[in-house]
N, C-alpha and C positions, 0 to 999 in steps of 0.2 A: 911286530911289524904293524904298521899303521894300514888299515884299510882303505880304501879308495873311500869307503862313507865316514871311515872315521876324517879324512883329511875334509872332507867335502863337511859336513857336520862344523868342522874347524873352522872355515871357510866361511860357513852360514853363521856361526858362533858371533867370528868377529866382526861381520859384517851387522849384526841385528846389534851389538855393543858400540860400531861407529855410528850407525843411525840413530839410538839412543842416546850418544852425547852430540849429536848434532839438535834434535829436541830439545835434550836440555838447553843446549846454549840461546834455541830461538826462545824457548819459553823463560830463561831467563831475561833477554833481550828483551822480550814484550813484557815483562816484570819491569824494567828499569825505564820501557817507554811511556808505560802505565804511571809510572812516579810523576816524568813528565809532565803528559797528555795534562792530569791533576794538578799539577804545577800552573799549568800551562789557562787551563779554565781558570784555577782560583785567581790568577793577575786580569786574566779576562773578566774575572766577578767582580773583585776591585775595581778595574778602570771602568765599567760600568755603575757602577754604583758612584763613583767619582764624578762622572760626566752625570748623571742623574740629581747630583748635588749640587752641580753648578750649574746645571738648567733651573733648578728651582732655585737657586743664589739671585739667578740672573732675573727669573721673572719678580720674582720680591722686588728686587731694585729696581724695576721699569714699573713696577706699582707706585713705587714713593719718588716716581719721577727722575731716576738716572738714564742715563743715556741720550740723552734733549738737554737741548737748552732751553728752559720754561720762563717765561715772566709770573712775577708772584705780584697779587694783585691786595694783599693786605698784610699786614704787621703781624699778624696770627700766624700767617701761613709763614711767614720769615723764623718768627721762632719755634714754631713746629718740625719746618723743616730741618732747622740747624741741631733741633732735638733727635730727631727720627734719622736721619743720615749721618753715619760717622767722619764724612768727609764732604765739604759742602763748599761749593766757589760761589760769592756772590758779587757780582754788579751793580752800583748803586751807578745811574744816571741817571739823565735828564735828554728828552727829545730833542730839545735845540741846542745841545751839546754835540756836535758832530762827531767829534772823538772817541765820542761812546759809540760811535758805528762801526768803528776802526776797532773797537773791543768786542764787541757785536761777532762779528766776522770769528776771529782770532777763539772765542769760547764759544761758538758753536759747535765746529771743526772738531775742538775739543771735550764738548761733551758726549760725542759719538764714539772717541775715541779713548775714554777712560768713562768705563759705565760702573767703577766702584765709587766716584766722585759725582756730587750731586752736581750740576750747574744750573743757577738762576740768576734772574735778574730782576732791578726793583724800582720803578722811577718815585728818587728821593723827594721831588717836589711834592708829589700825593703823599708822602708818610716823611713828615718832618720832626717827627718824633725822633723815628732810628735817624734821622742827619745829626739828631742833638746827641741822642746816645752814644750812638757811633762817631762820635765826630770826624762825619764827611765834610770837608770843607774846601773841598777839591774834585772833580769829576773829570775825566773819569774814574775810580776810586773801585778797586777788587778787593775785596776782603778774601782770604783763605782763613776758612772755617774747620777747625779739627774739633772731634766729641763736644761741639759747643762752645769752642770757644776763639775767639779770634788769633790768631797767630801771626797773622801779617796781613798788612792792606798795602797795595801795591798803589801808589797815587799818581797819575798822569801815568808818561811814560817812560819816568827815571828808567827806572829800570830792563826798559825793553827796547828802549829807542837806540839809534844809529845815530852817533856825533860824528861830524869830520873830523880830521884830521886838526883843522881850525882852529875847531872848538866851537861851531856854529850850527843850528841845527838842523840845517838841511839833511832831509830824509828819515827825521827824528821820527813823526808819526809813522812810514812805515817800518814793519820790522817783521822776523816770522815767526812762524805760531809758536816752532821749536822752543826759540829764547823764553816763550811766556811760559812753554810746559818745560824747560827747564827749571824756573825761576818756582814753578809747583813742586815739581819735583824736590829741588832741595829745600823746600817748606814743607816737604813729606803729606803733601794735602793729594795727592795724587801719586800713583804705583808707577813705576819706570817699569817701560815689557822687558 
């Protein structure tokens, strides 16, 4: 016959056996939260290190003049530039060309807003050398510049302008910036967000 200590013994037996798999299961549990937590830091080390990448990406490229729209004041710096930027928009105009204000406008905007693409600009009358090389023979006159090398020059505003219905051009000069960072876009001279 079982004792009143032996049942109580019993009692305390199993009782110290459910508190020990109750242990267990936390200290497993904090095992498996610990995989985690380390999971968890290392994406955290990652996306810092990422972001620390592309702060220094970013400052490099505000060194060599992305993010602005800059005027280039000599032919050195035009093929410097087109050397040292893997993506480079350039503007050939002229002051008393008014059109090139309406281009003016339209790649500012846009050199703010795509800081992997260089944008500058160059008045053709001072350097008539690149009007011979390049042959600019029309102004306003965008060149899209990829690893150095011309790709496309976008001349007046074929390209960007609004024709009526007509066939006449009212409303031709204006047009929005979209259509022009379109028209980069699928010249691959600029990133689509």
């Amino acid at each position: 016959m079982a004792t009143v200590g032996d049942k109580l013994g019993q009692v305390l037996l199993e009782a110290a056996l459910d508190r020990e798999a109750e242990l267990d299961a936390q200290l497993k549990n904090l095992e498996e939260h610990r995989d985690e937590e380390d999971d968890y830091e290392k994406i955290r080390q990652r996306r810092m290190a990422a972001m620390k990448a592309n702060h220094r990406r970013t400052l490099e490229l505000k060194a060599k003049g992305h993010g602005e729209y800059q005027e280039l004041f000599d032919t050195k710096h035009f093929f410097s530039g087109a050397k040292e930027s893997r993506l480079l928009i350039c503007h050939f105009y002229r002051d008393t060309t008014w059109r090139c204000k309406i281009v003016d406008h339209h790649l500012d905007m846009l050199a703010k807003k795509h800081l992997g693409t260089r944008f500058v600009k160059i008045n053709i009358e001072k350097h008539p050398y690149l009007a011979e090389k390049l042959n600019i023979i029309m102004l306003p006159t965008v060149s899209f510049i990829k690893e150095g090398q011309v790709m496309y020059s976008m001349i007046g505003f074929d390209d960007v302008g609004e024709k009526t219905d007509e066939g006449n051009l009212s409303g031709y000069d204006e047009f929005h910036t979209d259509k022009l960072e379109q028209l980069m876009i699928d010249w691959t001279v600029i990133e689509a967000d």
